[in-house]
MDTraj code that builds the backbone (N, CA, C; nanometers):
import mdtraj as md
import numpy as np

residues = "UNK UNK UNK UNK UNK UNK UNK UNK UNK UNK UNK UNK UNK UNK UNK UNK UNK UNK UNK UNK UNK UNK UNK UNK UNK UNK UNK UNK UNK UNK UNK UNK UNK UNK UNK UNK UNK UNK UNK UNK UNK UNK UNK UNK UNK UNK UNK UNK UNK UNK UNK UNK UNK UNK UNK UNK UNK UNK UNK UNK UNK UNK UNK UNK UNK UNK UNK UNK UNK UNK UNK UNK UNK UNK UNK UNK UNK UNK UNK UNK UNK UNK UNK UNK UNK UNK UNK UNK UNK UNK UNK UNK UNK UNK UNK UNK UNK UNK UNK UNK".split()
xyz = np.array([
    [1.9477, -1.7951, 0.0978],
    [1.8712, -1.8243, -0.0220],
    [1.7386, -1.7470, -0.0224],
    [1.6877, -1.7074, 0.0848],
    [1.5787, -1.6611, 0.0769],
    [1.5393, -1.4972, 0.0999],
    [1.6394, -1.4991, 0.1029],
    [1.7023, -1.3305, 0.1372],
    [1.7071, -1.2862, -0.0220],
    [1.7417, -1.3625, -0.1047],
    [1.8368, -1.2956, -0.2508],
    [1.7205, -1.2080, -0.3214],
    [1.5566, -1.2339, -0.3410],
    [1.5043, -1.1634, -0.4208],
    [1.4676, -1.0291, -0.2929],
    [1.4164, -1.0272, -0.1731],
    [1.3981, -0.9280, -0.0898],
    [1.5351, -0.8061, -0.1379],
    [1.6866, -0.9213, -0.1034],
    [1.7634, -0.8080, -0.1132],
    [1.7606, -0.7396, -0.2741],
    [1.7104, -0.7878, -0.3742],
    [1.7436, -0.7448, -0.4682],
    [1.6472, -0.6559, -0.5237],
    [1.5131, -0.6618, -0.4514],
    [1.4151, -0.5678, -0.3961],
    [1.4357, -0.4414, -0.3884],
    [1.5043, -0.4560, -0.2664],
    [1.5584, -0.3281, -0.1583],
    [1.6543, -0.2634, -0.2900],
    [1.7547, -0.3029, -0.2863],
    [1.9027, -0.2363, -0.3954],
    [1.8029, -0.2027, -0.5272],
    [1.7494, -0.2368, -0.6095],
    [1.6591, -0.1937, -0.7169],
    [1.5666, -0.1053, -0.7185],
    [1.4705, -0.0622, -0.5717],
    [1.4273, 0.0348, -0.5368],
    [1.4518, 0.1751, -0.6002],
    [1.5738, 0.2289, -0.5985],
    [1.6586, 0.2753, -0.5784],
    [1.6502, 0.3550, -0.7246],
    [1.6269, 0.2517, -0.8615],
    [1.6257, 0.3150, -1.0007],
    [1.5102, 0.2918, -1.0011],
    [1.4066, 0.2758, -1.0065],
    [1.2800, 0.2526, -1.0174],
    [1.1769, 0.3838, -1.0281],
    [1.1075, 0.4717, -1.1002],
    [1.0515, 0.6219, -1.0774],
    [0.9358, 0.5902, -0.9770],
    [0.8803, 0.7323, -0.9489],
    [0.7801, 0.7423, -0.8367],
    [0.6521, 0.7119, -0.9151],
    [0.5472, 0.6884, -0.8814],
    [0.4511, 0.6474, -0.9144],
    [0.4078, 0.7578, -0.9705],
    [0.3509, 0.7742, -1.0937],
    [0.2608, 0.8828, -1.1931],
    [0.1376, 0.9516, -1.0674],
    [0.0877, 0.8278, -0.9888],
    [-0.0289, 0.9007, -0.9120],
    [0.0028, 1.0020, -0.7972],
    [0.1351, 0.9534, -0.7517],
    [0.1951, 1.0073, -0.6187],
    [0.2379, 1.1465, -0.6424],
    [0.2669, 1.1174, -0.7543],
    [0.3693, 1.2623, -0.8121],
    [0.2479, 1.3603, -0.8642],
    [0.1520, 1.3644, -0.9001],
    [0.0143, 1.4410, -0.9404],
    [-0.0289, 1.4659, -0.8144],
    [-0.0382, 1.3932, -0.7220],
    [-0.1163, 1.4376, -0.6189],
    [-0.0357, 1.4650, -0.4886],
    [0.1083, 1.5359, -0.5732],
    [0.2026, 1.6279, -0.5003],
    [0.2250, 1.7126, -0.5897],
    [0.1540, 1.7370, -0.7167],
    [0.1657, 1.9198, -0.7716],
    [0.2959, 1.8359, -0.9060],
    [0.3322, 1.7393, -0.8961],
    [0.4812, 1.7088, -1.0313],
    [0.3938, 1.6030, -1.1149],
    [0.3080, 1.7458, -1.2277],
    [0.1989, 1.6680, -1.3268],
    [0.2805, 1.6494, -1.4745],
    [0.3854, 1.7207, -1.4531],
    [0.4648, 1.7284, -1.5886],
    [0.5962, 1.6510, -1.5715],
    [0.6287, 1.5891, -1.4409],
    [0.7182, 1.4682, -1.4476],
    [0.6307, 1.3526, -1.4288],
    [0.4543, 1.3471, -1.4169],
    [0.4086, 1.2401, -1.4193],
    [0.3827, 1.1678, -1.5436],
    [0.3731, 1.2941, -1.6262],
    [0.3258, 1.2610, -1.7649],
    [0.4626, 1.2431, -1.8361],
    [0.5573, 1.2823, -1.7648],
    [0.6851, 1.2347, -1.8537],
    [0.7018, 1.0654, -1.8196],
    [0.6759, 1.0031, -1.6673],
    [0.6684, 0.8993, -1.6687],
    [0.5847, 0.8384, -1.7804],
    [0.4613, 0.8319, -1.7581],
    [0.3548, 0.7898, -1.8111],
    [0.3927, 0.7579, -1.9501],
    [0.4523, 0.8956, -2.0336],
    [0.4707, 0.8564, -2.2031],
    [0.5989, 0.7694, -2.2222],
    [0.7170, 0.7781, -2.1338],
    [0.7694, 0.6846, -2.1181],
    [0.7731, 0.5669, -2.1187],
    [0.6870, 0.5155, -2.0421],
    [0.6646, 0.3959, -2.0442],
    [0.5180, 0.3243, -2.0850],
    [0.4425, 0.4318, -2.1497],
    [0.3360, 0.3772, -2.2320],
    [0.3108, 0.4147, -2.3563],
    [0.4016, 0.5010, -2.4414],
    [0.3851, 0.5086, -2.5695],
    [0.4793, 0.5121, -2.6218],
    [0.5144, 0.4629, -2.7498],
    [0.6325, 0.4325, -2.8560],
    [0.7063, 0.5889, -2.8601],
    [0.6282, 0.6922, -2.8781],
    [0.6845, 0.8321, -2.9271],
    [0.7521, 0.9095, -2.7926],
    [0.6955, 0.8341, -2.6759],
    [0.7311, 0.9154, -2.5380],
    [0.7053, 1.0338, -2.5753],
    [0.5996, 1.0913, -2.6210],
    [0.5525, 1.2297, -2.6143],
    [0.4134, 1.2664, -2.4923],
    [0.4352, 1.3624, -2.4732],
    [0.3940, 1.3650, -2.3380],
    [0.2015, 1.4196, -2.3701],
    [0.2007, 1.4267, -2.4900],
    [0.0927, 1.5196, -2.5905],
    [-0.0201, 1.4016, -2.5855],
    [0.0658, 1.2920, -2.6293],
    [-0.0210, 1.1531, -2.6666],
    [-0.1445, 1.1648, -2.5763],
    [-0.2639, 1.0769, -2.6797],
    [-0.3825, 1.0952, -2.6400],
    [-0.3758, 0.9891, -2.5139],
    [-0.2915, 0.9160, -2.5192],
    [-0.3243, 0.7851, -2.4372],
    [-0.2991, 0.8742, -2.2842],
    [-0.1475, 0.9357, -2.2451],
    [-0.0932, 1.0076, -2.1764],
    [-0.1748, 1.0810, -2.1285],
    [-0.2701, 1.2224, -2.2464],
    [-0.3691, 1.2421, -2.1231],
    [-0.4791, 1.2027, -2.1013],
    [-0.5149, 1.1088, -2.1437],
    [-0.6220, 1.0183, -2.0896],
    [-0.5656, 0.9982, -1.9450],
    [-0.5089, 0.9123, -1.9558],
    [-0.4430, 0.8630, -1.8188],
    [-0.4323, 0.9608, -1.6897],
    [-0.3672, 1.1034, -1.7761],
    [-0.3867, 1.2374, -1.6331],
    [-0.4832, 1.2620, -1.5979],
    [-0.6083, 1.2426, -1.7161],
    [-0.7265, 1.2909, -1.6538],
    [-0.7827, 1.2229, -1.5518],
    [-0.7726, 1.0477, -1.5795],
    [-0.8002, 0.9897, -1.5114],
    [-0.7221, 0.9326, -1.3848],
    [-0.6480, 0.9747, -1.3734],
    [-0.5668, 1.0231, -1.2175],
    [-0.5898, 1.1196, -1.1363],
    [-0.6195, 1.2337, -1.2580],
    [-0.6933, 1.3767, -1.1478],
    [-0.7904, 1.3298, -1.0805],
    [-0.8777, 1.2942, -1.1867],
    [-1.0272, 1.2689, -1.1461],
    [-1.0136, 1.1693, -1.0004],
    [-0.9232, 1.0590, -1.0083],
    [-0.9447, 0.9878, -0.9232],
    [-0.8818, 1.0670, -0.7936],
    [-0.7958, 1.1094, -0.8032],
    [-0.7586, 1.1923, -0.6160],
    [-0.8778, 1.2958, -0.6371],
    [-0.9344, 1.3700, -0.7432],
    [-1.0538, 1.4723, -0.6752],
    [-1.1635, 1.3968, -0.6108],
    [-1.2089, 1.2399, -0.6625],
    [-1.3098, 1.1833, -0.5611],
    [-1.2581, 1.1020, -0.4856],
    [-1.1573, 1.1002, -0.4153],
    [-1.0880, 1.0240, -0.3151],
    [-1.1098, 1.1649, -0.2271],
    [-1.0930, 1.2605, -0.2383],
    [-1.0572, 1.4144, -0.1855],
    [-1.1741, 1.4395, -0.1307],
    [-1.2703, 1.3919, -0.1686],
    [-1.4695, 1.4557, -0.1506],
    [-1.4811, 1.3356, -0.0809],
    [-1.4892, 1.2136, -0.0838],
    [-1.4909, 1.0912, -0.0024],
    [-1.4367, 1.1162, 0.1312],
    [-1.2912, 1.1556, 0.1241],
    [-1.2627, 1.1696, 0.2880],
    [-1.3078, 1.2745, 0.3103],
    [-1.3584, 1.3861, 0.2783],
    [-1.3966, 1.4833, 0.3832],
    [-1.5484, 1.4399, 0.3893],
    [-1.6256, 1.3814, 0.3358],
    [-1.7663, 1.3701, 0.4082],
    [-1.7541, 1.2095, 0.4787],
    [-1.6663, 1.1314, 0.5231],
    [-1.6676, 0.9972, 0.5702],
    [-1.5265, 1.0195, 0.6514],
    [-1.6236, 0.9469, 0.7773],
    [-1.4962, 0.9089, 0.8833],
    [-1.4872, 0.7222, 0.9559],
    [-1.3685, 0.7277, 1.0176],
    [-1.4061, 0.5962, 1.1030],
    [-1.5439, 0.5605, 1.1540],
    [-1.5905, 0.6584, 1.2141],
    [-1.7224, 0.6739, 1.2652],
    [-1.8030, 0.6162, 1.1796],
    [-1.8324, 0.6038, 1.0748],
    [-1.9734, 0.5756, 0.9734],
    [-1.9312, 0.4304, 0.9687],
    [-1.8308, 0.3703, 1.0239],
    [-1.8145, 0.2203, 1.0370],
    [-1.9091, 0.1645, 1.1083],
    [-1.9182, 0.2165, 1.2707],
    [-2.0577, 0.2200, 1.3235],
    [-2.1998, 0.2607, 1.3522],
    [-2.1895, 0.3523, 1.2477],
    [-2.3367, 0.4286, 1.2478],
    [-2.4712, 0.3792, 1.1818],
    [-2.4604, 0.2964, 1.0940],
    [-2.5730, 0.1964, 1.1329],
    [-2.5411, 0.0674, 1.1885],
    [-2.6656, -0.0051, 1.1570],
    [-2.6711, -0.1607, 1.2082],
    [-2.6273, -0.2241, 1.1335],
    [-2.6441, -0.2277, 0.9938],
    [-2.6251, -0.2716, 0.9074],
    [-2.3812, -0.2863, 0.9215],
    [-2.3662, -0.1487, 0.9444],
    [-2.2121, -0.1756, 0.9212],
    [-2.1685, -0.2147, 1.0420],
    [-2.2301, -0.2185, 1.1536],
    [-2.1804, -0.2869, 1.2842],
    [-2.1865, -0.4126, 1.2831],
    [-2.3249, -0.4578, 1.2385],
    [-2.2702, -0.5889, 1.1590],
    [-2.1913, -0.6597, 1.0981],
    [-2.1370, -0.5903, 1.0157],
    [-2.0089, -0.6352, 0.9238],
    [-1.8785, -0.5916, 0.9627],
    [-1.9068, -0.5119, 1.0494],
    [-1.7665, -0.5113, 1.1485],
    [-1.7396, -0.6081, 1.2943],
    [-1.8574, -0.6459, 1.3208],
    [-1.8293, -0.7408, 1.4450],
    [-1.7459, -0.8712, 1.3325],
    [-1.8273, -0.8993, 1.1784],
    [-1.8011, -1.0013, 1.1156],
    [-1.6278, -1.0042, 1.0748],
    [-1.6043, -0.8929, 1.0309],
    [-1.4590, -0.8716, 1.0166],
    [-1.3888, -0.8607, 1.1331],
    [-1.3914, -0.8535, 1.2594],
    [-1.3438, -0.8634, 1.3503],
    [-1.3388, -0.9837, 1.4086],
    [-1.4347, -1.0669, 1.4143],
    [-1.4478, -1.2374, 1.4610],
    [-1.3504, -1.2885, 1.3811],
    [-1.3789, -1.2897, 1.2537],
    [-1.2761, -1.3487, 1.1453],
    [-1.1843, -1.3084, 1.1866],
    [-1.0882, -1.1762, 1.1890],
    [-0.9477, -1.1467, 1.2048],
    [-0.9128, -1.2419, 1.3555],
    [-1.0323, -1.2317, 1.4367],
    [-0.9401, -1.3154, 1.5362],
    [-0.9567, -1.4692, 1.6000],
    [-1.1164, -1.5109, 1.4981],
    [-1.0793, -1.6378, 1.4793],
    [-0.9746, -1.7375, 1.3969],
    [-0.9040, -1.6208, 1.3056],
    [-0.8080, -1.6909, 1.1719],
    [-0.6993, -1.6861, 1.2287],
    [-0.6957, -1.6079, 1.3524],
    [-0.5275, -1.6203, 1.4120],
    [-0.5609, -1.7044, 1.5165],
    [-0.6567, -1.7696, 1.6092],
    [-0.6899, -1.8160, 1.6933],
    [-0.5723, -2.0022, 1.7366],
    [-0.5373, -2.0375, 1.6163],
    [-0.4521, -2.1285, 1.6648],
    [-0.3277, -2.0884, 1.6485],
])
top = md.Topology()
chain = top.add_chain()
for i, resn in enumerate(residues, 1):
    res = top.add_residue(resn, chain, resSeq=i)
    for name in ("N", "CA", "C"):
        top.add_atom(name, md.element.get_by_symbol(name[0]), res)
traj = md.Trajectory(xyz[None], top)
């Protein structure tokens, strides 16, 4: 009984398209936007203003995800006081909440 929606999960996978963001920020901007009008505008035209709204704002978002990781590493977790702080805090928690 508790298996039936997992398995039906898994088997459905299967027809389901790739994500509009995944597929842009692997170079397939013209099967993203075919998703996209697909399933967000009546005309499924790929022209629609809504459609590239949406690309732009997908580019935009992997170009500052792109500038974020190259000037930030694990490291700046501890480089001040301030975030060592809040990492001892997230760390107590993770292992006081499993503690019983």
């Amino acid at each position: 009984m508790q298996a039936f929606l997992p398995v039906t999960q898994i088997v459905s996978i299967w027809f389901l398209p790739e994500s509009p963001r995944w597929l842009v920020s692997n170079g397939m901007e013209s099967r993203a936007a075919t998703i996209l009008a697909q399933y967000h505008t009546e005309s499924q035209d790929e022209r629609d203003p809504l459609v590239m709204f949406e690309m732009a704002q997908i580019r935009h978002a992997i170009r500052m995800e792109e500038e974020i990781n190259q000037s930030t590493s694990y490291l700046s977790l501890f480089q001040t006081p301030g975030n060592r702080r809040r990492m001892r805090l997230v760390l107590g928690i993770a292992i006081f909440s499993q503690w019983r």
